[in-house]
C-alpha positions as CSV (number, residue, x, y, z in Angstrom):
1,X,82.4,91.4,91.0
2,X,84.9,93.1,93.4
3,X,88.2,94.0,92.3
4,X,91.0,91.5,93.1
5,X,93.4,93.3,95.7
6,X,96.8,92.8,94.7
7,X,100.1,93.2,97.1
8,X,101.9,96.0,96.7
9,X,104.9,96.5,95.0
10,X,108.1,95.3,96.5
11,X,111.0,98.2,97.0
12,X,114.1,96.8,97.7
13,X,116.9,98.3,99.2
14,X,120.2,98.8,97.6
15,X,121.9,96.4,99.7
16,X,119.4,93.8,98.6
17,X,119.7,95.0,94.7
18,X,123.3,94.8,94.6
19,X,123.1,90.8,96.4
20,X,120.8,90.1,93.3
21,X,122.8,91.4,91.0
22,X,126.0,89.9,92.3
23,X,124.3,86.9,92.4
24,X,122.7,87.2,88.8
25,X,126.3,87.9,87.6
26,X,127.4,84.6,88.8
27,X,124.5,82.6,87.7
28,X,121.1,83.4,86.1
29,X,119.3,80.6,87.5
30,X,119.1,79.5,91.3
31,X,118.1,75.8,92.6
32,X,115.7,75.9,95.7
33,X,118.1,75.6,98.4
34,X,120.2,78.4,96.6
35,X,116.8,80.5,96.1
36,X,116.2,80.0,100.1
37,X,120.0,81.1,101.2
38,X,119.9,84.0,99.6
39,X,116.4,85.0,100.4
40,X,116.7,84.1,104.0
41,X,119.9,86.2,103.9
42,X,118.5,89.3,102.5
43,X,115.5,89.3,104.3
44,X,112.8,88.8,101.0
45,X,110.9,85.7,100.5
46,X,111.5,83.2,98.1
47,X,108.7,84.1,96.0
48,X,110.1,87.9,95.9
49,X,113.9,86.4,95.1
50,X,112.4,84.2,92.2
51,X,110.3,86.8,90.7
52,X,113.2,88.8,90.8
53,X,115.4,86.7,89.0
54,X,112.3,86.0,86.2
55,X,112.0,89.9,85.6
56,X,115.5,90.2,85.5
57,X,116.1,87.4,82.9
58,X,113.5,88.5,80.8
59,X,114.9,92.0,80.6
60,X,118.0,91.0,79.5
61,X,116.1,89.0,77.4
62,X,114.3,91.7,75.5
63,X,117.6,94.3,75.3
64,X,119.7,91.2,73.8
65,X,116.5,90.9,71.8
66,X,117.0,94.6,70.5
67,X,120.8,94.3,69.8
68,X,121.7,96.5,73.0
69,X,124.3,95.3,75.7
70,X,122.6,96.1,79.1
71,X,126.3,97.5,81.0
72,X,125.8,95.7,84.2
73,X,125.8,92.3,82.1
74,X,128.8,90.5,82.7
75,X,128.8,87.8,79.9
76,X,129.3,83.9,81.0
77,X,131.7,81.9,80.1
78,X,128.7,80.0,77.9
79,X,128.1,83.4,76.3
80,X,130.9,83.2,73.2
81,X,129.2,86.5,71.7
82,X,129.1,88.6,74.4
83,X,132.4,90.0,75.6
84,X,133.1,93.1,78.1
85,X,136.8,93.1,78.1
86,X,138.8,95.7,75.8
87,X,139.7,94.7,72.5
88,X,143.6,93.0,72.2
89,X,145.7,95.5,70.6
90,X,146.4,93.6,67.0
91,X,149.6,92.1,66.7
92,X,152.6,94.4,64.8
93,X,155.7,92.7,63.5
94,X,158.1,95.6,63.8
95,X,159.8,96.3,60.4
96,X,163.4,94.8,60.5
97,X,162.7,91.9,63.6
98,X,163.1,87.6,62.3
99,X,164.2,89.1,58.4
């Protein structure tokens, strides 16, 4: 039985990485006409754009899945847990003020 010859890997460039990424930071999911923009835009398929964006999900997946915060994970606004601003300085009543 012959071996089944499999395409090579895709290498993206860094102009293309940081589309997806900007684009995964806005949403994690694309619809087709969405998945066909930005594919047509950068030059991949659609099939390389949506395995992309399944990879990607499923790593975030996994590091969520082992407690770690991956940095270039901005949190959505459906996301109550995860927050990347700084902590609020807590609130001081200076001694003397409203007594």
């Amino acid at each position: 039985k012959p071996k089944k010859v499999r395409k090579p890997r895709t290498i993206y460039s860094s102009f293309q990485l940081a589309a997806l990424q900007r684009r995964f930071q806005k949403t994690q999911y694309l619809a087709l006409p969405e998945r066909a923009e930005l594919a047509a835009s950068l030059g991949l398929t659609q099939t390389q754009v949506k395995i992309w964006f399944q990879n990607k999900r499923s790593k975030i997946k996994k590091i969520m899945k082992n407690g770690e915060m991956p940095p270039e994970h901005s949190p959505s606004s459906s996301d109550p847990m995860a927050c990347n601003s700084p902590q609020s300085p807590a609130v001081w009543e200076p001694q003397g003020s409203s007594r």
